[in-house]
FIMARFI-523696 format. One line per 10 residues: number of its first residue (from 1); their letters; for each residue z, x, y of N, C-alpha, C. Coordinates in steps of 0.2 Angstrom, whole numbers. Each point is the difference from the previous one (the first is absolute). Layout:
REM FIMARFI-523696
NUM = a = Z/X/Y/Z/X/Y/Z/X/Y  ...;
***
This chain:
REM FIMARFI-523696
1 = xxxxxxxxxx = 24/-76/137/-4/-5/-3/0/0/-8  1/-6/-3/2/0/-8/-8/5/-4  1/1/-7/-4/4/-1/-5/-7/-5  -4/-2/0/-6/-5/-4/3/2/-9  2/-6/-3/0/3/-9/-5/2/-2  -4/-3/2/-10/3/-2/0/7/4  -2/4/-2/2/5/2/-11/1/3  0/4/7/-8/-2/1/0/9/0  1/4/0/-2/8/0/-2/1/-7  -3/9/-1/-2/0/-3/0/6/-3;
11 = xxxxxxxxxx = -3/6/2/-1/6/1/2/2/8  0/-4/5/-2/2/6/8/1/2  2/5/6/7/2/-1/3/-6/5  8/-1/-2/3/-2/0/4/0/9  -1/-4/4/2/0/7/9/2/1  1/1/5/5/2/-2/6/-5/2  -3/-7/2/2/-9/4/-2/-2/-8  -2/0/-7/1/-2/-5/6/4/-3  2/5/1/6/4/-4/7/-4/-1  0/0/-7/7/-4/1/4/3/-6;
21 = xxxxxxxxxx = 6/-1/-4/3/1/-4/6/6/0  3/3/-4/3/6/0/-1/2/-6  2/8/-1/-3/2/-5/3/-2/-8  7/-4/1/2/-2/-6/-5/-4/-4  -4/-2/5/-6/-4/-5/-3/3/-5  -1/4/-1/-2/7/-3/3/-2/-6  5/1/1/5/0/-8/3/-6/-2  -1/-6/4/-1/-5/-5/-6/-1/-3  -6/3/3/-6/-3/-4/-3/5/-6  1/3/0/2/7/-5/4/-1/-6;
31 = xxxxxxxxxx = 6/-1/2/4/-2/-6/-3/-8/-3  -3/-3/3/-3/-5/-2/-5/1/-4  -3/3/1/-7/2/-3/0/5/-6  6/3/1/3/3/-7/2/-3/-5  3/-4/0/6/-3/-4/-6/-6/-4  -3/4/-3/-5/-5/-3/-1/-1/-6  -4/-1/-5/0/1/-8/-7/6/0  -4/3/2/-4/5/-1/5/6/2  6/0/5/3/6/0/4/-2/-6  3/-3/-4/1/1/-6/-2/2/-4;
41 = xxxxxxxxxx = -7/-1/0/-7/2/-7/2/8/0  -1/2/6/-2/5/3/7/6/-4  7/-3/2/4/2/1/1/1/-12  -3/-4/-2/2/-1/-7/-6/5/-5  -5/2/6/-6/4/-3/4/7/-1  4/4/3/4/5/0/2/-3/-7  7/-3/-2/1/-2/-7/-7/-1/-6  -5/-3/2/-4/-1/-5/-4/7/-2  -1/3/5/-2/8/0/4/4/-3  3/0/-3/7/6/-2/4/2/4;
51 = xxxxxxxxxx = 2/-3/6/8/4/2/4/-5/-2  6/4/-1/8/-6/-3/0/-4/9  4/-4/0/0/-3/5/5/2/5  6/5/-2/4/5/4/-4/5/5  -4/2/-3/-6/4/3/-6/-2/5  -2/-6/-2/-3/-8/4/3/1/6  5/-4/-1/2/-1/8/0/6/4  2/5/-1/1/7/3/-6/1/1  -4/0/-2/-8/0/1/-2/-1/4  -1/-8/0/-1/-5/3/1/-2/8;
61 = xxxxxxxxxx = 8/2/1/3/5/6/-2/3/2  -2/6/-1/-3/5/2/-6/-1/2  -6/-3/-3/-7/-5/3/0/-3/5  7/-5/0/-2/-4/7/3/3/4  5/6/-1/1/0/7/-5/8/4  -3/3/-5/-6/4/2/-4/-2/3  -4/-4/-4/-6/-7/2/3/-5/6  7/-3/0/1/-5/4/-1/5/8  3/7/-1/0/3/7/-7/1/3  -6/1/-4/-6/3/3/-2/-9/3;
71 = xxxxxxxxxx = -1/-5/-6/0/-7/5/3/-3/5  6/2/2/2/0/5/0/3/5  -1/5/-1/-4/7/8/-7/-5/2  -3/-2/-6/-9/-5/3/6/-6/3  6/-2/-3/1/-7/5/2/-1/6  3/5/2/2/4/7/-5/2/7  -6/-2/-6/-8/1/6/-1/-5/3  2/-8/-3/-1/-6/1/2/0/8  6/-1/1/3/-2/6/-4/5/6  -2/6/3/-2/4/2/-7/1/2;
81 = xxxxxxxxxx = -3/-3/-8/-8/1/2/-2/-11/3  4/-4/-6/-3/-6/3/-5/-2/-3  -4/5/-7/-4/-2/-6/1/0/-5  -4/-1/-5/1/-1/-5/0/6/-5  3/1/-4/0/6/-1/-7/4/-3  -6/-1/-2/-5/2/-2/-4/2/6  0/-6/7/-2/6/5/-1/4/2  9/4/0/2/6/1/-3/6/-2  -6/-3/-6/-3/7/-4/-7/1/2  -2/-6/6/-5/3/2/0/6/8;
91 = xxxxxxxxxx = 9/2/-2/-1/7/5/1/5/-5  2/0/-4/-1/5/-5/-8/1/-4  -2/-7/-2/-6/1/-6/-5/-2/5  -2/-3/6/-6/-1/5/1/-9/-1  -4/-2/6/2/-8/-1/-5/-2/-5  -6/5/-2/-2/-5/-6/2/3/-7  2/7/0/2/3/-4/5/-2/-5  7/-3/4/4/-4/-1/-2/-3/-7  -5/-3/0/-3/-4/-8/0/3/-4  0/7/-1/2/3/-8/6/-3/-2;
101 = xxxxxxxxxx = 7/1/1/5/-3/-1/2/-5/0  -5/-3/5/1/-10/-1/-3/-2/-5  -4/2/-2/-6/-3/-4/7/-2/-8  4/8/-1/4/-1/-5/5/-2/1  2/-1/7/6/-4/1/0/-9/-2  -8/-3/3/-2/-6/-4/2/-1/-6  -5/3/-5/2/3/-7/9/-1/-2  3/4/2/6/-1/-3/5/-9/4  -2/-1/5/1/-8/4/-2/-3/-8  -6/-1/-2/-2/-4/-4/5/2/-6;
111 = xxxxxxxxxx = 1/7/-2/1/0/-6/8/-3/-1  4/0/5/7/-1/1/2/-7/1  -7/-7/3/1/-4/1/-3/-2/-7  -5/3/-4/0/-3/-8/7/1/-4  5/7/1/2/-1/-5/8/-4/2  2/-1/6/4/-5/2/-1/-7/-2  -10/-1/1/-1/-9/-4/2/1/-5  0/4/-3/1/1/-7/4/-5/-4  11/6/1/1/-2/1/6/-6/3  -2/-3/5/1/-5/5/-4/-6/0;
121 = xxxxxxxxxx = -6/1/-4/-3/-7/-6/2/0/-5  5/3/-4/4/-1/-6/5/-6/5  2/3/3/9/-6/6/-4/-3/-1  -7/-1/5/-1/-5/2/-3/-7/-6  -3/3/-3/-3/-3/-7/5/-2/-4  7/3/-1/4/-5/-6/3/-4/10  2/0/4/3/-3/5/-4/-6/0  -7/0/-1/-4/-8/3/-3/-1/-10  3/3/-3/-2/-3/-7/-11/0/-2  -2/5/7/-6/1/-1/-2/5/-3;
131 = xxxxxxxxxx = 4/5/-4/-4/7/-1/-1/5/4  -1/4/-4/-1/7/5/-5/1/3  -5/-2/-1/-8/1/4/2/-6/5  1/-5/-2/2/-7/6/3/5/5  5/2/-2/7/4/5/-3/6/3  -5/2/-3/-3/6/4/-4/-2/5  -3/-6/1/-4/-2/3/5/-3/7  2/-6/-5/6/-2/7/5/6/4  0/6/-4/4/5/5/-2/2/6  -8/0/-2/-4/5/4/-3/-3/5;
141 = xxxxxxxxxx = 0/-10/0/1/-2/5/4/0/4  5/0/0/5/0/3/1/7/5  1/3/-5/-1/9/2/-4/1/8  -7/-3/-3/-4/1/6/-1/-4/8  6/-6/-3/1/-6/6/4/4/3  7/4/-1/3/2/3/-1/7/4  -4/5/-3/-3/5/3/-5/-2/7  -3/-6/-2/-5/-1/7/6/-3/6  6/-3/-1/4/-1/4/4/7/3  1/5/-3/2/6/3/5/2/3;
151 = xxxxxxxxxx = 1/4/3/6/5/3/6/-4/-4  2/-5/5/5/-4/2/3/-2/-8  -5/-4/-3/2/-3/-6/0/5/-6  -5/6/1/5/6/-5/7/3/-1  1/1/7/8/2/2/6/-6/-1  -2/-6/0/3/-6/-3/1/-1/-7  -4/4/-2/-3/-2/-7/8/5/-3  -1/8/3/2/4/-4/7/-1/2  3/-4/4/9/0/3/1/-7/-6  -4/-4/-1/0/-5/-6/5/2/-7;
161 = xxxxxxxxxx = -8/5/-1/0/3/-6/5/6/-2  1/1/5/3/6/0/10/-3/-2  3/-7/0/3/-3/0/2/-2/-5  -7/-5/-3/0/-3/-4/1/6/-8  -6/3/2/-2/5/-5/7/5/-1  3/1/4/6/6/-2/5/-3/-3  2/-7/2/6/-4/-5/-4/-2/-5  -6/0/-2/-2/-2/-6/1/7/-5  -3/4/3/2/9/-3/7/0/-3  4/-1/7/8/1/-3/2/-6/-8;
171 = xxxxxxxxxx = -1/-6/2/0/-3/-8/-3/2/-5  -5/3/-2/-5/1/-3/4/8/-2  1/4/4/4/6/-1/7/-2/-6  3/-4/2/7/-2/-4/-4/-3/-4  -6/-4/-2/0/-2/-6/-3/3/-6  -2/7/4/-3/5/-3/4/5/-6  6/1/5/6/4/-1/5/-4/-5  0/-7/2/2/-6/-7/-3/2/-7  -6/2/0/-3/0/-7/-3/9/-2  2/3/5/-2/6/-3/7/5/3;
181 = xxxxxxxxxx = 4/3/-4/6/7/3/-4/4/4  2/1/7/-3/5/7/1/8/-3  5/1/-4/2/7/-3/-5/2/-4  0/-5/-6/-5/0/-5/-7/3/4  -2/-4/3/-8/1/3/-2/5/3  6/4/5/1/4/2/1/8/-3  4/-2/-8/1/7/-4/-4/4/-2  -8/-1/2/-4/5/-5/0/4/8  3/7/1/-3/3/5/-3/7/-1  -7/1/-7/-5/5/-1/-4/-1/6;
191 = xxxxxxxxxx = -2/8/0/-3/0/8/-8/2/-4  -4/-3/3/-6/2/0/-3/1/9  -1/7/-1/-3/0/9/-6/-4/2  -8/2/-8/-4/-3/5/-1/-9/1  4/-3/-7/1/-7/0/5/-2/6  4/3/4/6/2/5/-6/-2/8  -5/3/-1/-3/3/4/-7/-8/1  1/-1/-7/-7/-7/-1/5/-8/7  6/1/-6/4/-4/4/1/2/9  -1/5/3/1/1/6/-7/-1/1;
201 = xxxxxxxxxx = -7/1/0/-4/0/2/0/-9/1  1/-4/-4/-1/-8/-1/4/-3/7  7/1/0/2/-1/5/-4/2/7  -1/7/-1/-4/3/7/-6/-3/2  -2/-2/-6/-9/-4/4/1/-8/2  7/-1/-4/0/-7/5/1/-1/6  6/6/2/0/2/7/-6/-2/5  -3/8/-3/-5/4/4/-5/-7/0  -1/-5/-3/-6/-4/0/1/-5/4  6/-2/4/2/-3/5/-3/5/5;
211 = xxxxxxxxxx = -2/5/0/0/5/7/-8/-4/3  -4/0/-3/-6/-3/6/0/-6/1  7/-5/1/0/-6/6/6/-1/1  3/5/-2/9/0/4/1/-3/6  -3/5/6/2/-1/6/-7/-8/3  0/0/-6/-6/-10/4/6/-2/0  7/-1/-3/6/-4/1/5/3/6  -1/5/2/2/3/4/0/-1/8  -8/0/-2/-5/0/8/3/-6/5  3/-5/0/4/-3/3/5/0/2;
221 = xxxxxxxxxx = 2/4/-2/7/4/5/-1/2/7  6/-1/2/-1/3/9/-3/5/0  -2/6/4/-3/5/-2/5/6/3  8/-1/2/5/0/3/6/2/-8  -5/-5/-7/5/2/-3/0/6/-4  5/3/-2/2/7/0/-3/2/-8  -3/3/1/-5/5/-6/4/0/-7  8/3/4/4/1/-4/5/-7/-6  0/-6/3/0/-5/-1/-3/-3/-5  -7/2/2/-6/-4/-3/2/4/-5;
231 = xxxxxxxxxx = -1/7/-2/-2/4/-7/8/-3/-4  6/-1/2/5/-1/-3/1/-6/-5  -4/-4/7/3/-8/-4/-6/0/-3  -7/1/-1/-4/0/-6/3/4/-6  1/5/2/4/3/-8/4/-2/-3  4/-3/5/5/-3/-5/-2/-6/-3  -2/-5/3/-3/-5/-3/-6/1/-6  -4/5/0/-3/0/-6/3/4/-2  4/4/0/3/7/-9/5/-6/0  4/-4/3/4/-4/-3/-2/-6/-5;
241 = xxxxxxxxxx = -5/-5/3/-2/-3/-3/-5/3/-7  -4/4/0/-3/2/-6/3/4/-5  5/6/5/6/0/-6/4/-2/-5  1/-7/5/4/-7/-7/-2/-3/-5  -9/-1/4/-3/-2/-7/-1/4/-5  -2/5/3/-3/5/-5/5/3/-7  6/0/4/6/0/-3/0/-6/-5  1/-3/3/0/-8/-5/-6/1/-6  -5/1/4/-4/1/-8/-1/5/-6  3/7/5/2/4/-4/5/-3/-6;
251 = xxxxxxxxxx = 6/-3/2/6/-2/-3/-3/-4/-8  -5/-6/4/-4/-5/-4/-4/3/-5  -3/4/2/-3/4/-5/1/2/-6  6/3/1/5/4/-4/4/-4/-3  4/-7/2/2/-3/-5/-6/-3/-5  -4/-3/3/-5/-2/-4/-5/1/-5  -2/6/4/-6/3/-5/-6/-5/-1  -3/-1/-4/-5/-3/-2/0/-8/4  6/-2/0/0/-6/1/0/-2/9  -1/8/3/-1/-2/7/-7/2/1;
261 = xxxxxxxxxx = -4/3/-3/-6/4/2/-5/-7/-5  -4/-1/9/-6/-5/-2/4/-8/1  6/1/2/1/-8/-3/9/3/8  -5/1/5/5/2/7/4/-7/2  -5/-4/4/2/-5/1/5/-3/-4  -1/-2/-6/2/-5/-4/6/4/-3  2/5/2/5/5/-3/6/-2/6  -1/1/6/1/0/7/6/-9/0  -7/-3/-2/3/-9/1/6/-1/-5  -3/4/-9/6/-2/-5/5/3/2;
271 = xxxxxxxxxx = 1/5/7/9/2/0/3/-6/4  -5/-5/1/5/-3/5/2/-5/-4  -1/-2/-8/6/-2/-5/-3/-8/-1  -7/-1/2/-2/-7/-2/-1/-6/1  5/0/7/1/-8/4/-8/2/2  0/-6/1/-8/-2/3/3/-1/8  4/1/2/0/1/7/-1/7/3  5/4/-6/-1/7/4/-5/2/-3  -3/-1/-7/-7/0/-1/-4/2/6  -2/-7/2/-3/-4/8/1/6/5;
281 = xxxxxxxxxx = 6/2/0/3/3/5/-4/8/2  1/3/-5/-3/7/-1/-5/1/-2  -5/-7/-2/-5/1/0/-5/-1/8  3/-3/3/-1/0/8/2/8/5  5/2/-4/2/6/4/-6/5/-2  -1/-1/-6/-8/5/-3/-7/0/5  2/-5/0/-7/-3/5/1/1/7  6/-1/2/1/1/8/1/5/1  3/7/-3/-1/6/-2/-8/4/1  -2/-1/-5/-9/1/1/-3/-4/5;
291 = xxxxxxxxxx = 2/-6/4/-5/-2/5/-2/4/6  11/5/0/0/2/5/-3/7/0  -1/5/-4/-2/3/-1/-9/1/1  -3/-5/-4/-8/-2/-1/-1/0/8  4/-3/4/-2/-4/5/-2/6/5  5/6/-3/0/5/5/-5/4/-2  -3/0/-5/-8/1/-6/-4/-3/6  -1/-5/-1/-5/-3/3/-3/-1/7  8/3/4/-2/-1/6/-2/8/3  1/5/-4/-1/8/-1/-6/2/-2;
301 = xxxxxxxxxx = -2/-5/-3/-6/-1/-3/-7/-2/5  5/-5/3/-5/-4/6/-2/6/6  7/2/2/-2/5/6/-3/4/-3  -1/5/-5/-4/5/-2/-8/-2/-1  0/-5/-2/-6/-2/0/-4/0/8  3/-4/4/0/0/8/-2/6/0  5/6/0/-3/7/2/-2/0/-2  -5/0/-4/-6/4/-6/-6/-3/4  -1/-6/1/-6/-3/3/-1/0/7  6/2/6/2/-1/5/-2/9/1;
311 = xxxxxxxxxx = 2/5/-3/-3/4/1/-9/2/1  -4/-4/-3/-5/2/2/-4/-8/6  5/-5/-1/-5/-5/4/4/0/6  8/1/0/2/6/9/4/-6/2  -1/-8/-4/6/-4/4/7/-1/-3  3/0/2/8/-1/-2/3/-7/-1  -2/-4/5/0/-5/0/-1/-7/-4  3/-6/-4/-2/-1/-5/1/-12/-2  -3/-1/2/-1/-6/-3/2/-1/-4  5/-10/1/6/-3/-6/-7/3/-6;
321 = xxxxxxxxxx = -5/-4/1/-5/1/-7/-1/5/-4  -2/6/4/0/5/-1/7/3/-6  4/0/4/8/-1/-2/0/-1/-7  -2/-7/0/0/-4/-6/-4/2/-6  -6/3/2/-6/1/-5/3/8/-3  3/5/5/4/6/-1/5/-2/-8  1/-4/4/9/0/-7/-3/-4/-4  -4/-4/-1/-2/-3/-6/-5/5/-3  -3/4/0/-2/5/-1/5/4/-5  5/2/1/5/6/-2/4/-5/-6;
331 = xxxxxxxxxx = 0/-10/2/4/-3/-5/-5/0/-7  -7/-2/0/-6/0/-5/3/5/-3  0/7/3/-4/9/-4/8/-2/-4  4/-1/4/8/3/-2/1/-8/-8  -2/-3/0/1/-8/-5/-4/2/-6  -8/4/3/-5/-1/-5/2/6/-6  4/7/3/3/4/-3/6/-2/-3  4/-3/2/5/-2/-3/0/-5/-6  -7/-2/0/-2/-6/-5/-4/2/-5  -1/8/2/-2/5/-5/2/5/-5;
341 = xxxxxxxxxx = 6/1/3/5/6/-1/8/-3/-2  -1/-7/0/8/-5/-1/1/2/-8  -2/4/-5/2/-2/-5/1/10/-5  -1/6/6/0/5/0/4/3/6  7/-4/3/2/2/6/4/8/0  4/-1/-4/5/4/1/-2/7/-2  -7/2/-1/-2/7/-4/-5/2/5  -4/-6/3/-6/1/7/7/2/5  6/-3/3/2/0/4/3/8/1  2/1/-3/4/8/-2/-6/4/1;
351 = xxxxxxxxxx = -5/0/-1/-6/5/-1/-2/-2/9  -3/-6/1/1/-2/8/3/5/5  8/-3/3/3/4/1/0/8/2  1/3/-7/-2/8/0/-7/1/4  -3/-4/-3/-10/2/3/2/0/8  2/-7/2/1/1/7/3/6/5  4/1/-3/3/7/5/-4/7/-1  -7/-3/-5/-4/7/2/-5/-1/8  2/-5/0/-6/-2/6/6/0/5  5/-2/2/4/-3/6/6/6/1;
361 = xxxxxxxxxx = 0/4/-4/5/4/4/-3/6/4  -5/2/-2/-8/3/5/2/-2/7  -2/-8/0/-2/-2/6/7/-1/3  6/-1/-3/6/1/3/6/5/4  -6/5/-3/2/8/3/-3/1/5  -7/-2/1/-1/2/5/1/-8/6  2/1/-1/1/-7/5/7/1/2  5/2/-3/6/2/1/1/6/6  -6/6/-3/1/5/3/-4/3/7  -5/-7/0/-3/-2/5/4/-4/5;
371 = xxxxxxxxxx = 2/-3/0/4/-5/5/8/5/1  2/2/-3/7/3/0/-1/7/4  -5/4/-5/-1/8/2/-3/4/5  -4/-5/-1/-8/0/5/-3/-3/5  2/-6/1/-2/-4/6/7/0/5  6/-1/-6/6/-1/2/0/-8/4  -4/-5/-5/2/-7/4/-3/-1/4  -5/4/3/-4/1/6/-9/-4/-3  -1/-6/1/-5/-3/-2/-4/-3/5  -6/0/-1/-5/-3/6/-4/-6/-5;
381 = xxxxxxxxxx = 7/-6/2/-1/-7/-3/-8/-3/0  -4/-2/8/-5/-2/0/-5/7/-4  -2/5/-1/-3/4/-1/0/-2/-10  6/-2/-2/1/-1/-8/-9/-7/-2  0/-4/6/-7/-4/0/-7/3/1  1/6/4/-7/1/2/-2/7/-5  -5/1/-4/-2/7/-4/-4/4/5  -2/-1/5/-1/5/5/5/2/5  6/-4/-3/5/5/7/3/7/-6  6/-1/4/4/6/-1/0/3/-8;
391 = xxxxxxxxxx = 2/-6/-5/0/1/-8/-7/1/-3  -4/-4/5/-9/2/-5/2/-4/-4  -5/0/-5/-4/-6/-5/2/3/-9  0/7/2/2/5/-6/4/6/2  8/-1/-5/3/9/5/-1/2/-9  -4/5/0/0/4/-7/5/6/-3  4/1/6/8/3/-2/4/-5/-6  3/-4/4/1/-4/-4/-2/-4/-8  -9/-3/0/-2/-1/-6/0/7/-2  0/3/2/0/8/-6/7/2/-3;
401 = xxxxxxxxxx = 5/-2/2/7/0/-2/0/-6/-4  -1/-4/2/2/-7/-5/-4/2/-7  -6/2/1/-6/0/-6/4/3/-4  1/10/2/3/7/-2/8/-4/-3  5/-6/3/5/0/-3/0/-4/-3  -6/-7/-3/0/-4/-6/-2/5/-6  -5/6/2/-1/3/-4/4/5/-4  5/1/6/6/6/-6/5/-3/-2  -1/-7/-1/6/-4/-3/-5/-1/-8  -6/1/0/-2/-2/-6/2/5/-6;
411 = xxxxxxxxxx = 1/8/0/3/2/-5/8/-3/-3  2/-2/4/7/-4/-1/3/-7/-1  -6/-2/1/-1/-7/-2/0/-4/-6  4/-1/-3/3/-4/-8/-2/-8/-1  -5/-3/-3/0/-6/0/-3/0/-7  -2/-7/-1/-2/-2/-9/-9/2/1  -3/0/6/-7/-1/1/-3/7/0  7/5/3/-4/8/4/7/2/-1  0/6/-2/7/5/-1/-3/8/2  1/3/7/0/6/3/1/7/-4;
421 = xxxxxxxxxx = -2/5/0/1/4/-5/6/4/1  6/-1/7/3/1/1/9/-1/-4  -2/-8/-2/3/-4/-2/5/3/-4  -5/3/-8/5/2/-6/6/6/3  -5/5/3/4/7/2/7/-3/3  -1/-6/3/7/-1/6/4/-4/-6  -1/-1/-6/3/-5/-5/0/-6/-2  -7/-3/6/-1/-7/-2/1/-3/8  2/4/5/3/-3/5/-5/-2/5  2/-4/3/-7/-4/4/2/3/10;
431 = xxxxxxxxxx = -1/4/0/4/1/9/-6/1/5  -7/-4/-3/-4/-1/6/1/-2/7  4/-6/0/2/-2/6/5/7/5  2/3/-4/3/5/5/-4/6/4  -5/-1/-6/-7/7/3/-5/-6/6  1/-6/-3/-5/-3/7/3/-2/5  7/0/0/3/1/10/0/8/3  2/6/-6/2/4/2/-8/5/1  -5/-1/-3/-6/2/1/-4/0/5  -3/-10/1/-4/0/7/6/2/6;
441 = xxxxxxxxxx = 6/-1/-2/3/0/7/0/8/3  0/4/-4/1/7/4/-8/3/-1  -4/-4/-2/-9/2/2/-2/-5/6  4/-5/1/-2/-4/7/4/6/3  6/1/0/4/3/5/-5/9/6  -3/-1/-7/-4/8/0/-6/-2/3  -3/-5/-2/-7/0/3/2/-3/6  6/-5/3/-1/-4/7/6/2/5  3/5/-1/7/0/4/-3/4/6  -7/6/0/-2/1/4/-5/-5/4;
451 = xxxxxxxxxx = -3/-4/-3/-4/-4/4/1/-7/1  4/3/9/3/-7/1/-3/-4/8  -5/1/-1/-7/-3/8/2/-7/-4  -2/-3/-3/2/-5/-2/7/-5/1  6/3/2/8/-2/2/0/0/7  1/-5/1/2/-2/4/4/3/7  2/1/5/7/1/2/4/-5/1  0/-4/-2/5/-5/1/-5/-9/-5  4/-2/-2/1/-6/-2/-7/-5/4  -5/-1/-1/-4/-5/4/0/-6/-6;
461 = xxxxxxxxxx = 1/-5/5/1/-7/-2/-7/-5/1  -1/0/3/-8/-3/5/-5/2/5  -6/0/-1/-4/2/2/0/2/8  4/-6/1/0/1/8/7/3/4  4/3/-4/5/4/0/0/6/-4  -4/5/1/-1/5/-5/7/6/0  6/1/4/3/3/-1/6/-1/4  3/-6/-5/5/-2/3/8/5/-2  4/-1/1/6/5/-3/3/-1/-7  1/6/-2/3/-5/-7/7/-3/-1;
471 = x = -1/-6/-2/5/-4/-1/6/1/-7;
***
């Protein structure tokens, strides 16, 4: 039976007479979702920071493919569990528990979809001749029509983008390389480890910040498809695609200087040499580029929200209107910030990022070490709805790890706002995100690897089947 474009689920899991696709999907929408102008910003922050750009890229490298691995282990839960990915943490943190780290998962939703309006209301503002606040407005509509349409037309979105966007990359690379020598750019190779260290952190949190709704794109897979599959073609898909950009902005950066920082877009459009059609052209791929991405904001956004409220009022279930009010919700927060913050991006966005990975690699550790180490895969699906069954309402193992490994990340923590007393001793170097997977994870491991009444012996799928075999 065909699958509806309007996509009617929600939170609630996935049948296994809805499953469709293969796991290639994965890595077109990924490399789609990359290949955008924010992982440019992202990639050109390293440069504007003090590393040479020969250093950058190697960096940079090393970030997504750290960070790309740990997001990909959560995309590999999609196809197997059949929910969304922040569900899953109501076996870890309790079904109502779960709301500590959604509450900031929301938070970071909005923050990512303001600074994509950002932005992708510059495209779209010089494209309709309306300005940037016009173009932030019309993005954000747009943004939200396609999120409430769902599954179907995000994965569409990203085989688009991912097409368009990467032939647009390769021109823009030679036109790069036209005006700036690759050798040149590349010659300064002074090492500085903890700016070495700034630059691997930036990559890694873009990663890692994909990890609480990776497997929402996932969860449509047959449940048949292979673990190993899913984790590969997501990897590849994103460390490729955000590798290229990141690269590219690195490059841009460096040739530029002054005249790419604060002025990204319109740096990006003048390499395509001034026609008004490739003008046109590029300025479309800016905006198609961040639609696809926002899109995947907004719709991460929307499930999270779902859990957080669905948590205490116990339905799963969810009304077109409800639907609607959910995602219009997440376009307002994420427009009203971007129409706040439009004119301070590029120094909020970097400070952004870093702050993120003090909350989300917590809750990534234990969720990895939980479904991998500890349950081993073994979930009691309908029990993830009820706080009186098997998970409870509050598991305090858990929130005492998450708390304990936000908190031992704060002596190491490097921003403009709060600098750890950790910091100077290490040279400046920021490797909190390394102490907040490897910390909760081996204190979850300690407090919960004995206490396993909660696991399952096998895989339950529905209520009325509590112990079928694992598939």
């Amino acid at each position: 039976m065909p699958t509806p474009l309007v996509e009617r689920r929600s939170i609630d899991v996935v049948p296994d007479a809805e499953r469709h696709g293969t796991a290639f999907s994965q890595f077109t929408l990924w490399l789609g979702a990359n290949l955008q102008i924010t992982a440019v910003v992202t990639g050109a922050l390293a440069v504007v920071f003090g590393v040479g750009a020969f250093w950058s890229v190697i960096a940079l490298l090393v970030g997504n493919v750290l960070g790309g691995a740990v997001m990909a282990l959560h995309s590999a839960q999609g196809p197997r569990l059949g929910l969304p990915q922040m569900i899953s943490s109501r076996a870890q943190f309790g079904v109502r528990g779960a709301i500590v780290p959604l509450l900031l998962v929301i938070v970071m939703y909005v923050g990512f979809f303001a600074s994509g309006s950002v932005l992708a209301g510059q495209a779209v503002g010089e494209l309709t001749h309306l300005g940037d606040t016009t173009g932030i407005v019309l993005f954000a509509l747009i943004t939200a029509v396609a999120a409430a349409v769902g599954y179907r037309l995000i994965h569409t979105l990203g085989r688009i983008a991912g097409v368009i966007c990467a032939l647009a990359f390769v021109y823009l690379g030679i036109r790069l390389l036209d005006r700036a020598d690759l050798a040149t750019l590349l010659h300064d190779r002074s090492f500085d480890f903890p700016l070495f260290l700034l630059a691997v952190s930036l990559s890694a949190s873009w990663q890692l910040a994909f990890g609480p709704y990776v497997a929402d794109y996932s969860r449509y897979l047959p449940r048949t498809t292979s673990a190993r599959a899913t984790f590969s073609w997501t990897l590849a898909g994103s460390v490729l695609g955000s590798q290229w950009s990141m690269t590219f902005g690195a490059l841009a950066a460096a040739a530029a200087g002054d005249a790419f920082v604060g002025h990204e877009v319109s740096y990006v459009v003048g390499l395509g040499g001034g026609a008004a059609v490739i003008t046109s052209l590029l300025y479309f791929v800016i905006a198609l580029g961040k639609l696809t991405i926002n899109v995947l904001n907004t719709y991460g956004g929307f499930m999270s929200m779902v859990t957080s409220v669905s948590g205490f009022r116990g339905n799963a279930a969810l009304s077109p209107r409800a639907r609607t009010a959910y995602i219009a919700g997440i376009m307002v927060a994420g427009t009203a910030v971007a129409l706040l913050g439009k004119d301070s991006f590029l120094s909020s966005f970097k400070d952004f990022l870093l702050f993120l990975l003090t909350f989300f690699t917590p809750w990534s550790a234990i969720n990895l070490v939980d479904y991998y180490a500890i349950a081993r895969e073994r979930y009691d699906i309908p029990a993830l709805s009820d706080p009186h069954g098997r998970y409870g309402a509050w598991r305090w193992k858990a929130l005492t790890a998450y708390a304990l490994g936000v908190l031992a990340q704060l002596p190491f923590l490097a921003t403009t706002f709060y600098t750890g007393p950790l910091v100077a001793p290490l040279g400046g170097a920021d490797i909190s995100w390394l102490i907040g997977l490897a910390a909760p994870a081996a204190l979850y491991w300690a407090l919960a690897r004995r206490d396993t009444h909660h696991v399952p012996d096998r895989m339950i799928l529905t209520s009325a089947d509590p112990a079928p075999g694992r598939l």
